[in-house]
C-alpha positions as CSV (number, residue, x, y, z in Angstrom):
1,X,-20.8,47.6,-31.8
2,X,-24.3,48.7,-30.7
3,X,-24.1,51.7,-28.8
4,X,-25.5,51.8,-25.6
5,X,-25.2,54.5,-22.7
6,X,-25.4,55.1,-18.5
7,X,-26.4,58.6,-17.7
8,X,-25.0,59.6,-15.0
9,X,-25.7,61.9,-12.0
10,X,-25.3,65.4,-13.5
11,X,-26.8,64.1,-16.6
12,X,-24.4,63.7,-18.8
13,X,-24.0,60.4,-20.8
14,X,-21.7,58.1,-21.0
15,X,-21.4,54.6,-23.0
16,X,-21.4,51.2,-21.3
17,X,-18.1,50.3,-23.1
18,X,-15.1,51.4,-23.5
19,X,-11.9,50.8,-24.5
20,X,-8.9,50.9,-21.9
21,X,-5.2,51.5,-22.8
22,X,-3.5,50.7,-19.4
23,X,0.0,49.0,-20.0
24,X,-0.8,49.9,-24.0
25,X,3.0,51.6,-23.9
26,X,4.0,51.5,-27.6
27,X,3.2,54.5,-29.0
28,X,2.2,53.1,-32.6
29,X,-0.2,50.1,-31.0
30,X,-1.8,52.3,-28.5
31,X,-2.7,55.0,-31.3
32,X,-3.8,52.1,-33.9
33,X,-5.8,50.1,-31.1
34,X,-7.7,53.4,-30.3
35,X,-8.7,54.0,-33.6
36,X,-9.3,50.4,-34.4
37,X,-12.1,50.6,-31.5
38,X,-13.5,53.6,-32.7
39,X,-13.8,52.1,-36.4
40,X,-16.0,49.4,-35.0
41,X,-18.3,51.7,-32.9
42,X,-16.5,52.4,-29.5
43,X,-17.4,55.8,-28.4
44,X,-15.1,56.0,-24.9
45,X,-11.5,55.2,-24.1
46,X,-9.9,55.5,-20.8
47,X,-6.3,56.7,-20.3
48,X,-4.6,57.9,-17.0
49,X,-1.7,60.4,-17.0
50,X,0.6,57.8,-15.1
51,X,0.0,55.5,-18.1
52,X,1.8,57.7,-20.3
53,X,0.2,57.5,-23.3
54,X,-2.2,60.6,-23.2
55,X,-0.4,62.1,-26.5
56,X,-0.9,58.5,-28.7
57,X,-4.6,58.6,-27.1
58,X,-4.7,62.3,-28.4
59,X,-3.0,61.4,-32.2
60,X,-5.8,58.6,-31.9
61,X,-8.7,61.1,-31.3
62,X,-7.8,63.4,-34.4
63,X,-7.0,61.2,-37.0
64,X,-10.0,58.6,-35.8
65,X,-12.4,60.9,-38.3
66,X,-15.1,61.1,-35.6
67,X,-16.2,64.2,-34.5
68,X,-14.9,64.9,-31.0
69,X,-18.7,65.7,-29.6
70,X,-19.0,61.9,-30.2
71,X,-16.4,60.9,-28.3
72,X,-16.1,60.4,-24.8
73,X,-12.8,60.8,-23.2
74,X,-11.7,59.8,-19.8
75,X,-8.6,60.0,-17.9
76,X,-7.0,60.3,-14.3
77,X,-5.6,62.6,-11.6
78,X,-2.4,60.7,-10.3
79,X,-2.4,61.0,-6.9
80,X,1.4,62.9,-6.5
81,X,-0.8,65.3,-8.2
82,X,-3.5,65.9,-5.8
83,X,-3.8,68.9,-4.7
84,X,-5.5,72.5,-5.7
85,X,-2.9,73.8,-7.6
86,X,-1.3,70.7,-8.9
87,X,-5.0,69.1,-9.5
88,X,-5.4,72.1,-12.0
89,X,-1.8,71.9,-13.4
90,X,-1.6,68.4,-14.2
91,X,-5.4,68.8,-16.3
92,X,-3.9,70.8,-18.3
93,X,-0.6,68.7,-19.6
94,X,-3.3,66.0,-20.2
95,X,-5.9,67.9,-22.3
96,X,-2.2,69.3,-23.9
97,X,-1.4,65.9,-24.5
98,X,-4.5,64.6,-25.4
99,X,-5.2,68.0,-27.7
100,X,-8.3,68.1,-26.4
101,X,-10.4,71.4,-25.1
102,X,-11.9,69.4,-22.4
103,X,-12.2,65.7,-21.3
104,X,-15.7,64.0,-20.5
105,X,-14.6,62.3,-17.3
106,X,-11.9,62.9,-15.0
107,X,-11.3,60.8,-12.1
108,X,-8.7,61.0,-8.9
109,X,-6.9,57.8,-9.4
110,X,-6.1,57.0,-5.7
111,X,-7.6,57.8,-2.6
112,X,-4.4,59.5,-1.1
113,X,-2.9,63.2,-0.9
114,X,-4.9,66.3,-0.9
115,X,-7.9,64.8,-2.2
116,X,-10.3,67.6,-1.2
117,X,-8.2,70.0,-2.4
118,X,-8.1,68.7,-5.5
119,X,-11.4,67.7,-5.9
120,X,-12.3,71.7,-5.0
121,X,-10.0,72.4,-8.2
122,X,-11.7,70.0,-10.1
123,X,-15.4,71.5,-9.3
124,X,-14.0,74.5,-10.6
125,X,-12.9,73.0,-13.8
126,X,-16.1,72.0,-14.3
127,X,-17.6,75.0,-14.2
128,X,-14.9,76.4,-16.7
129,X,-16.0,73.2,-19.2
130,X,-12.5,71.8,-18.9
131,X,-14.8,68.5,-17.4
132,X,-17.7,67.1,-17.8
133,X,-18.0,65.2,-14.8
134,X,-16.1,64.7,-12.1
135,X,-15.3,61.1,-10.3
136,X,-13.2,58.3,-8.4
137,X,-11.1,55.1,-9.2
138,X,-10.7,53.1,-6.0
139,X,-12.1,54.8,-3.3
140,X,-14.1,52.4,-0.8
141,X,-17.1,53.8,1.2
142,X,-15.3,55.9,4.1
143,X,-13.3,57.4,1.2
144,X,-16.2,58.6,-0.7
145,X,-17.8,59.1,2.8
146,X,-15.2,61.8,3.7
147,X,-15.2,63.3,-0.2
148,X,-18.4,63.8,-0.4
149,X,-19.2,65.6,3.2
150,X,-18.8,69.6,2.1
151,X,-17.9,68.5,-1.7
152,X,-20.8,70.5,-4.6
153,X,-20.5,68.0,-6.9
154,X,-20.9,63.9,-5.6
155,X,-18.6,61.7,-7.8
156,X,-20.7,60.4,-10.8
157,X,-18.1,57.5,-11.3
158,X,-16.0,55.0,-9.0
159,X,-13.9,53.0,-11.2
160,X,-12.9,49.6,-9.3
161,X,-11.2,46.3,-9.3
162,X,-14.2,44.5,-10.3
163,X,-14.8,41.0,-11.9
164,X,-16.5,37.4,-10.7
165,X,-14.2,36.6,-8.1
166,X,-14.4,40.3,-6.9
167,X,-17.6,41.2,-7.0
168,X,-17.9,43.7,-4.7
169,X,-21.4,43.8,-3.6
170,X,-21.8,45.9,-0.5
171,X,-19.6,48.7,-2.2
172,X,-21.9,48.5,-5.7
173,X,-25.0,48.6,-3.5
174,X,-23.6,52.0,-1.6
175,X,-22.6,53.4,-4.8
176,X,-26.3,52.8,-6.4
177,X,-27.7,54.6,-3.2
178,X,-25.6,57.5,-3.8
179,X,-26.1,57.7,-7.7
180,X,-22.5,57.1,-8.2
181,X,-21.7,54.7,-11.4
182,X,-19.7,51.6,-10.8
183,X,-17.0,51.4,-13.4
184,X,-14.8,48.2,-13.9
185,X,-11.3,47.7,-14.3
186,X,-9.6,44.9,-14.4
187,X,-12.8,42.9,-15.6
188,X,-11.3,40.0,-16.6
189,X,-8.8,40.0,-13.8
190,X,-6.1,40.3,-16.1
191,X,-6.4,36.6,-16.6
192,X,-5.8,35.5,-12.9
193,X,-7.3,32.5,-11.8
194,X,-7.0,30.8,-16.0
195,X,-10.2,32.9,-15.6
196,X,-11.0,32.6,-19.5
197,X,-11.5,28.5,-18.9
198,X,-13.7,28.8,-15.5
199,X,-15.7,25.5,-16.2
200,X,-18.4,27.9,-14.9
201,X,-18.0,30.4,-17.3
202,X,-17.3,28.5,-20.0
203,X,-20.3,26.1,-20.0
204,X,-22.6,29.9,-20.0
205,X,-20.4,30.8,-23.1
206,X,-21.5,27.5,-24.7
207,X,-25.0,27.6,-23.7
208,X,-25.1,31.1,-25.2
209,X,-22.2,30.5,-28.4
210,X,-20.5,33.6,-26.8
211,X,-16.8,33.6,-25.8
212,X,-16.1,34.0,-22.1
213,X,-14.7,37.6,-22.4
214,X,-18.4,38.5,-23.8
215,X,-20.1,36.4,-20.6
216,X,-17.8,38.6,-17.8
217,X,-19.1,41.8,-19.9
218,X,-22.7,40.7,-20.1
219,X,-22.7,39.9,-16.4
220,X,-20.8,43.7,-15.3
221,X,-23.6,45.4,-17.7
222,X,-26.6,43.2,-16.0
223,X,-25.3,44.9,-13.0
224,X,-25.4,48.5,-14.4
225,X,-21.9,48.8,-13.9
226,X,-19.4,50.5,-17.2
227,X,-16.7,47.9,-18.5
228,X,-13.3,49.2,-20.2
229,X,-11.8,45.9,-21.5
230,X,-7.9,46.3,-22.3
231,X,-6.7,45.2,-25.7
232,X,-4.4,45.5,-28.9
233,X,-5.5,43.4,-30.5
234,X,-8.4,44.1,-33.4
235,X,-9.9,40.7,-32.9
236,X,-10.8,41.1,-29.9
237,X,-11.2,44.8,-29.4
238,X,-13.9,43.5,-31.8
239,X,-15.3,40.4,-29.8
240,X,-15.5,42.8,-26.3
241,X,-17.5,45.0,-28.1
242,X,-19.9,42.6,-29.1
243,X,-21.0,41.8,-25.7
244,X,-24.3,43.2,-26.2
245,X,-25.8,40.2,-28.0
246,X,-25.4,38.0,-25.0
247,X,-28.7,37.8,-22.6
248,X,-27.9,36.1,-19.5
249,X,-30.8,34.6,-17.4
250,X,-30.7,35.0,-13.6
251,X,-29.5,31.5,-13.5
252,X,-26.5,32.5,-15.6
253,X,-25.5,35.4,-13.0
254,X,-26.8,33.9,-9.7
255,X,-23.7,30.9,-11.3
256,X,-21.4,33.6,-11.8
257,X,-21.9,35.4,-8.8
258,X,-21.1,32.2,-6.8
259,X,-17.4,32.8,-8.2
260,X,-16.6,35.8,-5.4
261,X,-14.0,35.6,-3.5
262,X,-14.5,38.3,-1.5
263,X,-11.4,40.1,-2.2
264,X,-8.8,41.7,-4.5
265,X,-6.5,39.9,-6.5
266,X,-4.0,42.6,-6.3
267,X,-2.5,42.5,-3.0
268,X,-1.3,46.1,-3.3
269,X,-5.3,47.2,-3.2
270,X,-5.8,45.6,-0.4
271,X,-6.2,48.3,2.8
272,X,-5.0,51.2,1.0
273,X,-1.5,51.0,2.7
274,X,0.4,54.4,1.3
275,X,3.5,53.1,3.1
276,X,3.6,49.8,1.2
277,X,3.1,51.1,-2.1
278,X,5.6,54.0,-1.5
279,X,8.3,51.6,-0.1
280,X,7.4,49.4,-3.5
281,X,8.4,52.3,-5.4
282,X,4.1,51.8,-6.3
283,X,3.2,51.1,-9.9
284,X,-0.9,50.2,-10.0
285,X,-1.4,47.4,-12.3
286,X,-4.8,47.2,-13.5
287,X,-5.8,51.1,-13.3
């Protein structure tokens, strides 16, 4: 895979692509799909500590036989966690887990608790070099609105349900004007909508003899937004990272864009509603 990279807002850089390892449970098949992506040139993978499978990400890192200064590592705040002192506790079980000295990217996964407090704690942990940089996952604009006001550092990432029939536009425009990456999970919508057959889609992947996984890509990376497909599978950990190859014309992604819906697929995203989620005993599929 060619390697390409954003730099983000403190100036740090980090690569377009990345593998993610949500719902990538088995110990054994999370740790062999990590280093399976690193063997065929992916430099980032993104883990969460609700996942739980920062120690299999962490076996993945030290056997991969790339040297850790190459690798960038994300992974996630849970948001029982947030909080000054439990922000600061709950790094360090994951860089224990991930046996790692720092991580490149750490993100509050939710918009919910003591998120100031926490974010506080994680300023300072950048300044210790426990971080990198310091970001979101799912925060709209009056979230990041309210984080920002009296915050030192401005998020350099907001990872997001993001895809063709989400596409988010006002929030990716907000997030441009503030610096702030846009970072896509879910970019393939965890296959809702038979979205690997689209007729629209698929007649771009023929035109370009490209797969559709490789046209969703191309289109999130003509936006300048960072793409973490989710797979176990070597094949096609291979095909995502290929993505690269396909140009798309601005007929390609004015056809694409058409395909917005206008909002989330995952009901459970929809209005932040804490009580929901909490009375759903709240799992976040696609995070």
């Amino acid at each position: 895979m060619e390697n390409k990279y954003f730099t983000l807002n403190n100036g740090v850089k980090m690569p377009c692509c990345g593998l993610g390892v949500f719902q990538n449970k088995d110990p054994k098949l999370c740790e062999k799909s990590v280093i399976c992506a690193i063997e065929n040139g992916y430099r980032m993978i993104d883990t969460a500590a609700v996942y739980g499978n920062e120690a299999a990400v962490g076996r993945a890192i030290k056997n991969c036989g790339v040297p850790r200064e190459e690798l960038f590592i994300t992974t996630k705040l849970w948001f029982a966690d947030c909080g000054y002192k439990k922000a600061k506790k709950a790094l360090e079980r994951s860089l224990k887990k991930l046996r790692l000295d720092y991580v490149d990217l750490y993100l509050i996964h939710e918009p919910y608790g003591w998120v100031k407090n926490a974010w506080r704690a994680m300023q300072e942990c950048v300044r210790e070099g426990k971080i990198r940089a310091i970001g979101v996952s799912n925060f709209g604009i009056k979230e990041l609105e309210n984080l920002i006001k009296g915050a030192e550092i401005v998020p350099a990432v907001n990872q997001i349900e993001l895809h063709p029939f989400y596409a988010r536009k006002e929030l990716i425009k907000y997030l441009e004007s503030r610096g702030i990456l846009p970072e896509a999970w879910a970019p393939f919508a965890e296959g809702k909508l038979d979205i690997f057959r689209n007729p629209v889609i698929c007649g771009i992947a023929e035109k370009h003899g490209c797969t559709a996984a490789q046209v969703i890509l191309a289109w999130l990376h003509a936006q300048g937004v960072a793409v973490i497909p989710k797979s176990s599978k070597p094949e096609r950990i291979r095909e995502n990272g290929e993505f690269f190859k396909v140009n798309l014309s601005d007929e390609d992604i004015v056809a694409i864009d058409s395909l917005d819906r206008g909002e989330s697929l995952f009901p459970w995203d929809k209005g932040y509603k804490v009580p929901l989620r909490k009375t759903l005993g709240f799992f976040h599929l696609g995070v």
